[in-house]
C-alpha positions in Angstrom: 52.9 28.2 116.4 52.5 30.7 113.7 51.3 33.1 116.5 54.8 34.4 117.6 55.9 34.5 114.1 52.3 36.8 113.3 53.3 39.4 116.0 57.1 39.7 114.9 55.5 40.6 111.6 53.0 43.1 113.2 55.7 45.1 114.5 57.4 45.9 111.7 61.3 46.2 111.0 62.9 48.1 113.2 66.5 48.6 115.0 66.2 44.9 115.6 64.2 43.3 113.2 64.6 42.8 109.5 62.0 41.5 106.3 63.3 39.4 104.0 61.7 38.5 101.0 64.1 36.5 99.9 68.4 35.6 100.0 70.1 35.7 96.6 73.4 37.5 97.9 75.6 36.0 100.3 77.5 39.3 100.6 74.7 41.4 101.2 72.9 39.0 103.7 76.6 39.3 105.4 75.6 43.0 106.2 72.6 42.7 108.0 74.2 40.2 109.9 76.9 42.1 111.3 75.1 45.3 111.9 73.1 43.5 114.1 75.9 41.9 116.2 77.2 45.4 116.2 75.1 47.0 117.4 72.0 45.3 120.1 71.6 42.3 117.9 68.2 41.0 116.3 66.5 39.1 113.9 65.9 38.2 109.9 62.8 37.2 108.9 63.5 35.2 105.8 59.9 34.5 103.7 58.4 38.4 104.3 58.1 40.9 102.2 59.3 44.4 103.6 55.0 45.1 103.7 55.4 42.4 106.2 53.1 40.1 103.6 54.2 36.4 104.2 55.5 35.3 101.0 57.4 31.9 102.3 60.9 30.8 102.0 61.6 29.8 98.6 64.1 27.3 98.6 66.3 25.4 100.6 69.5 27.0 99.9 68.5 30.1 101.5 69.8 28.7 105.0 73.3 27.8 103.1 73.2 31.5 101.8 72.9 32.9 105.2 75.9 30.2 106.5 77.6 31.1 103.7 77.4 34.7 104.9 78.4 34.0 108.2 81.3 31.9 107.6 83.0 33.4 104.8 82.0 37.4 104.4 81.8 38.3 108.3 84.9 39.0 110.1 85.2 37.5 112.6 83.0 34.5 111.6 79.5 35.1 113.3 77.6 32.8 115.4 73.6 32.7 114.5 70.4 30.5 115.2 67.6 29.1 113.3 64.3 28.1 113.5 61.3 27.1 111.0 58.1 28.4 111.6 54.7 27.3 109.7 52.5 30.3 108.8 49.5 29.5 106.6 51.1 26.7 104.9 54.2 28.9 104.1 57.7 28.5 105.7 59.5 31.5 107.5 62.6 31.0 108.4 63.9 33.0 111.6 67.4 34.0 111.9 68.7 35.4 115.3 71.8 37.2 115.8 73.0 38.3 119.4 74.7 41.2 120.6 78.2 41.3 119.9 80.8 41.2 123.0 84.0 41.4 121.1 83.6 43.5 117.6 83.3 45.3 116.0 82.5 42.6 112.8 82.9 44.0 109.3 81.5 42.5 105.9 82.7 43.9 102.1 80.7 46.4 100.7 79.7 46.6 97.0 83.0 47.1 96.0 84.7 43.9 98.1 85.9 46.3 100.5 85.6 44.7 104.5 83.8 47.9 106.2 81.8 47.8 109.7 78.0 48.4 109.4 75.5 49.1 112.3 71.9 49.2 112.4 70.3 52.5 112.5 66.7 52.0 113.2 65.0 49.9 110.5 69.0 50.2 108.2 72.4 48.8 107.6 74.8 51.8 107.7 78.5 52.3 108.0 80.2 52.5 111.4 82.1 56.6 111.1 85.6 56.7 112.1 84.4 58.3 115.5 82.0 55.2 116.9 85.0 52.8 115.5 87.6 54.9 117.7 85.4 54.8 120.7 85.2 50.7 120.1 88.6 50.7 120.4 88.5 53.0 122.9 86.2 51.1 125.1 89.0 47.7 124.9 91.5 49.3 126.1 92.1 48.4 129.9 93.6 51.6 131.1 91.5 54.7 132.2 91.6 57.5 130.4 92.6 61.3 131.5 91.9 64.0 129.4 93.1 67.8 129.1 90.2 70.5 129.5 91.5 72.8 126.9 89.9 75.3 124.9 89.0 72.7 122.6 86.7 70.8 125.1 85.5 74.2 126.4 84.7 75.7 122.8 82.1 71.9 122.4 80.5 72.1 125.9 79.5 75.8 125.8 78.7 75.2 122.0 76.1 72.3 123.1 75.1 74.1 126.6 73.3 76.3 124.3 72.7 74.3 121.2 70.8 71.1 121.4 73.4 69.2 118.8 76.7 69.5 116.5 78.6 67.9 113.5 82.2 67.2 113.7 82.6 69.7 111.1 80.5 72.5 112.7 82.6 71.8 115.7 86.0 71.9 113.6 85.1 75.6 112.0 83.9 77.1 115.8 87.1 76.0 117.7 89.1 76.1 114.5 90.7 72.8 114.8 91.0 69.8 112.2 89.4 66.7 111.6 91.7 64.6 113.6 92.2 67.0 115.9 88.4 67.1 116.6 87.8 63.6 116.5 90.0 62.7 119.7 88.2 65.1 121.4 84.7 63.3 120.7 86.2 60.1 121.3 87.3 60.9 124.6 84.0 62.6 125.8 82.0 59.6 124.2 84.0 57.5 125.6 83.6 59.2 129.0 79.6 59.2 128.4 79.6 62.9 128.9 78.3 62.9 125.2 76.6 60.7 122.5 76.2 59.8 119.3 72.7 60.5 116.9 73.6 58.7 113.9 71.2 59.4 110.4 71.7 58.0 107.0 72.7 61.5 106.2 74.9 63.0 109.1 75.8 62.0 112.4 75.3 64.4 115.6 77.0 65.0 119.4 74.9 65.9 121.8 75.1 66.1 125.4 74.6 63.5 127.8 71.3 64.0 129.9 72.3 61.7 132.6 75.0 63.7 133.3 75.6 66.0 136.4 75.0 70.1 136.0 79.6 69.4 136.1 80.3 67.2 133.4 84.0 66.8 134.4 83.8 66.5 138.1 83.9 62.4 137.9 87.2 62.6 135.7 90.6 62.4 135.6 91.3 66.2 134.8 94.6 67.8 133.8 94.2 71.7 132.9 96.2 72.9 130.2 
């Protein structure tokens, strides 16, 4: 059965995969975990190097490390399931996390602090103040109706020509601040008439490509 196990390993880590040699820190397991329910779920490969060498599960209380993790340093508490898998004598163990339906989960960072972490091709990176507004966004039942201003005007042209932007480039062209320019995002996130490109060094709007040539003419408009 060490097959399915092999061809995990062969494709590397990835947005939903993740090595692990081995689990020494409840806390830090505890971010993996909820960057995956954050964002499209996945799976930890407990016994394998980050080379994707096959070094085998160490000892028992790697398991209790990981239920430790889940019970007590993810908010809420996350579900997960286990299985054993035999590969050349050593013992993997696989750890699958689904897609969460009612985050966003948080875990404390090195300084105890509860933050919300997302995965971000093959890393664990913190949720911006944007993606958590949209979240909240995104529960809220009523529709929402925005005001094509100069603001949204200034953004659209901006990326009609440009291929991205920074919240802070967009703050300095349409001379707006931080909060200012985040509700804007949020709204046309939320909306889908732009998304997110988030790096480990900077996060990016860009337009939608799915939408129409008239990005507001599905929307609840109210001119200024």
């Amino acid at each position: 059965m060490s097959a399915y196990i092999q061809k995990l390993i062969a494709q590397g880590e990835h947005l939903q995969l993740d090595f692990k040699f081995e689990i020494s820190d409840s806390k830090k397991i505890a971010r993996s975990l909820v960057a995956f329910a954050n964002t499209e779920g996945g799976k930890l490969l407990v016994g394998v190097k980050d080379n994707g060498v096959v070094a085998g599960v160490r000892s028992e209380e790697e398991y209790y490390m990981v239920e430790a993790a889940a019970q007590m340093y993810c908010r809420p508490q996350i579900e997960f399931a286990t299985r054993e898998w035999d590969v050349d004598g050593k013992k993997v163990l696989e750890i699958d996390i689904p897609k969460s339906n009612s985050g966003p989960y948080s875990a404390p960072d090195k300084d105890g602090k509860w933050m919300v972490y997302i995965r971000v091709h093959d890393q664990n990176l913190l949720a911006n103040t944007v993606l958590l507004k949209v979240w909240q966004m995104k529960k809220r039942k009523k529709g929402i109706t925005i005001r094509y201003t100069d603001k949204e005007k200034v953004l659209l042209e901006y990326l009609d020509q440009n291929n991205n932007i920074t919240i802070s480039k967009f703050q300095r062209i349409a001379g707006i601040s931080r909060q200012v320019a985040e509700k804007v995002l949020v709204d046309l996130i939320t909306l889908q008439i732009i998304y997110m490109d988030i790096t480990e060094k900077s996060t990016f709007y860009l337009i939608n490509p799915d939408i129409n040539s008239d990005p507001f003419s599905k929307m609840k408009i109210k001119s200024r």
